[in-house]
C-alpha positions, 0 to 999 in steps of 0.5 A, spaced: 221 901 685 228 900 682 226 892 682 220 893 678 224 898 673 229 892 672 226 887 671 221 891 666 227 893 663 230 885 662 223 883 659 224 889 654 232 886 653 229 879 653 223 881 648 228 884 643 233 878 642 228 873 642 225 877 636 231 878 634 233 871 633 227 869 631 228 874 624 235 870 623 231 864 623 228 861 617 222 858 615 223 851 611 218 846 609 215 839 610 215 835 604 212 828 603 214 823 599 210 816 596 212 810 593 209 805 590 214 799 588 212 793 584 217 787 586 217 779 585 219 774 589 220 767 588 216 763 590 217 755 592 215 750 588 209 745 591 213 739 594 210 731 592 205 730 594 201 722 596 195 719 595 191 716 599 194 708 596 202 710 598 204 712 591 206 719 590 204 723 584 209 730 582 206 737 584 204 741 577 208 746 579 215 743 582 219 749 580 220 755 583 217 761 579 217 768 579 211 772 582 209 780 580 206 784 586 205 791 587 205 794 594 201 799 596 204 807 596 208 808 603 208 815 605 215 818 608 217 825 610 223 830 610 225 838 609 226 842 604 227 850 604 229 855 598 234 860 595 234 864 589 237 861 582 238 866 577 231 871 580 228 865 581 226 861 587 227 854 588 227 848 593 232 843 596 232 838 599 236 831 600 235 826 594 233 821 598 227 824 600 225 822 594 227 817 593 232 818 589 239 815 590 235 809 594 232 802 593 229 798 599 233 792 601 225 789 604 218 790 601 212 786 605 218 781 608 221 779 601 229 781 602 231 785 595 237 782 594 236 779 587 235 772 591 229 772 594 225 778 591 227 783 585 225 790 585 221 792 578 219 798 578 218 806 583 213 810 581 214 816 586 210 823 587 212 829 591 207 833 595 209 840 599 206 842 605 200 840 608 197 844 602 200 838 598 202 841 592 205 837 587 213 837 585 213 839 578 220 838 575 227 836 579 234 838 578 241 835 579 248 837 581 253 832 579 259 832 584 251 833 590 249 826 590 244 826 595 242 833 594 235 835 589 232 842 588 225 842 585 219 847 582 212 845 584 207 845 579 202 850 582 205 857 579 202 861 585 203 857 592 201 860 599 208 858 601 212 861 607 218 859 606 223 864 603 229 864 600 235 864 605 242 867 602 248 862 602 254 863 606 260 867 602 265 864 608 266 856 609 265 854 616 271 852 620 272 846 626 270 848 633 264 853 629 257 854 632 251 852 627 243 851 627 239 845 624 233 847 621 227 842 619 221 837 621 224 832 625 218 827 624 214 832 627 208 838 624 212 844 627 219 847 625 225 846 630 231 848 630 237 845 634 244 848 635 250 844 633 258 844 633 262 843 627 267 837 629 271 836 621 269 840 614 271 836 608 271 842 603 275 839 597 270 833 598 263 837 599 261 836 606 261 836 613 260 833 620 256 836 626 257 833 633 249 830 634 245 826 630 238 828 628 232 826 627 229 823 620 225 827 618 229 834 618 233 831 612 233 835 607 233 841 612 238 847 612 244 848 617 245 856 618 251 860 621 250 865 626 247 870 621 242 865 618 245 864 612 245 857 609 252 852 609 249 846 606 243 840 607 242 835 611 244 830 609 245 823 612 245 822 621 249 817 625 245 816 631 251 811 633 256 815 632 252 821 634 254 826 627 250 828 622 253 830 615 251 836 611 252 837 604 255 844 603 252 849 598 256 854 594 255 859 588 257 855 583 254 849 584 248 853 583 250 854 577 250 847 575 243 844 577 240 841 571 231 839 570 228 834 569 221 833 569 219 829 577 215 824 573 220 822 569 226 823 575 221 819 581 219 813 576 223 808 573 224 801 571 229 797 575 233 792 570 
């Protein structure tokens, strides 16, 4: 009997924590992401050709010229999650999720590398979530090169994902923390990590693992569930990831621009 009331009590523990845990864990969001290039690559001039009689006869197009294509939209994914800026409610994530902050180095086997193939134009689009909910307006920090916040254009969305409060402390070595994100699947996941080093002058700091692609733009939690930065870039050979660090103040410098300008542009 007391074996029964000790194992019902350990389930009652058991429950408890979990629910507890599950109370410190924030809901974050997927975010997709689709970009259509318009590039040119040289194509190779036709060599001379022979007639029938032996006698050569130059090609109307020796030279190598110069050919425009478009490449149809590619679809990538990442994570986003909230805070509160001023009374409202914004989303983060990693800039180059949106593209921002990066160009392709091949489109359709043409190398870019301004030899070989020239990228013209980037027309990009954000959805939210599997409701696809389009990102309206994007803001920049200056000193937080691969982090971007966003408002979606739909005023009244189904969202779950709250806005988590930033850490008032700075995170130190040795300190155990919790990634959060999408990593390249359709359900949250969070993996616990060790801070290795804190940059704090610089901004940033780096985890003891690597994670998957798809939780960039994901939050990095402290035991009580308040966020110390984003996901910022993961280094499967080195086994870390780096995470931009998130304060008060740089909050206080996000600066809007609307998404189809910020998402789309010329390339020189």
């Amino acid at each position: 009997m007391k074996q029964f009331q000790t194992l019902a009590i350990w389930t009652v523990v058991c429950a408890v924590s979990i629910a507890a845990l599950a109370e410190q864990i924030p809901e974050t969001g997927l975010l997709f992401t689709g970009l259509t290039y318009r590039y040119s690559y040289l194509q190779p001039g036709l060599e001379p050709s022979r007639s029938w009689f032996g006698c050569s006869r130059q090609s109307s197009r020796a030279k190598p010229t110069w050919v425009a294509k478009s490449c149809s939209e590619a679809l990538s994914q990442g994570t986003y999650w909230a805070v509160m800026i001023g009374g409202d409610k914004v989303y983060i994530t990693a800039a180059h999720v949106l593209g921002l902050n990066t160009t392709p180095t091949e489109i359709n086997g043409v190398k870019i590398d301004n030899e070989h193939g020239k990228l013209l134009f980037v027309k990009g689009r954000a959805y939210m979530g599997t409701l696809a909910y389009t990102v309206e307006q994007v803001g920049r920090v200056p000193s937080l090169d691969d982090v971007a916040f966003f408002r979606p254009h739909e005023k009244n969305i189904v969202d779950k994902v709250g806005a988590i409060p930033l850490a008032s402390n700075a995170p130190v070595s040795g300190e155990r923390v919790s990634v959060v994100g999408f990593p390249g699947t359709a359900y949250q996941q969070l993996t616990e990590m060790v801070v290795t080093s804190v940059h704090e002058t610089e901004g940033f700091m780096i985890l003891n693992q690597p994670v998957d692609p798809g939780c960039s733009g994901g939050v990095v939690i402290d035991a009580a569930g308040r966020a110390y930065g984003v996901v910022a870039n993961t280094d499967a050979k080195n086994k870390q990831t780096t995470v931009l660090r998130l304060t008060r103040d740089s909050l206080q410098q996000v600066r809007w621009t609307e998404a189809k300008t910020t998402l789309s542009h010329k390339f020189d």
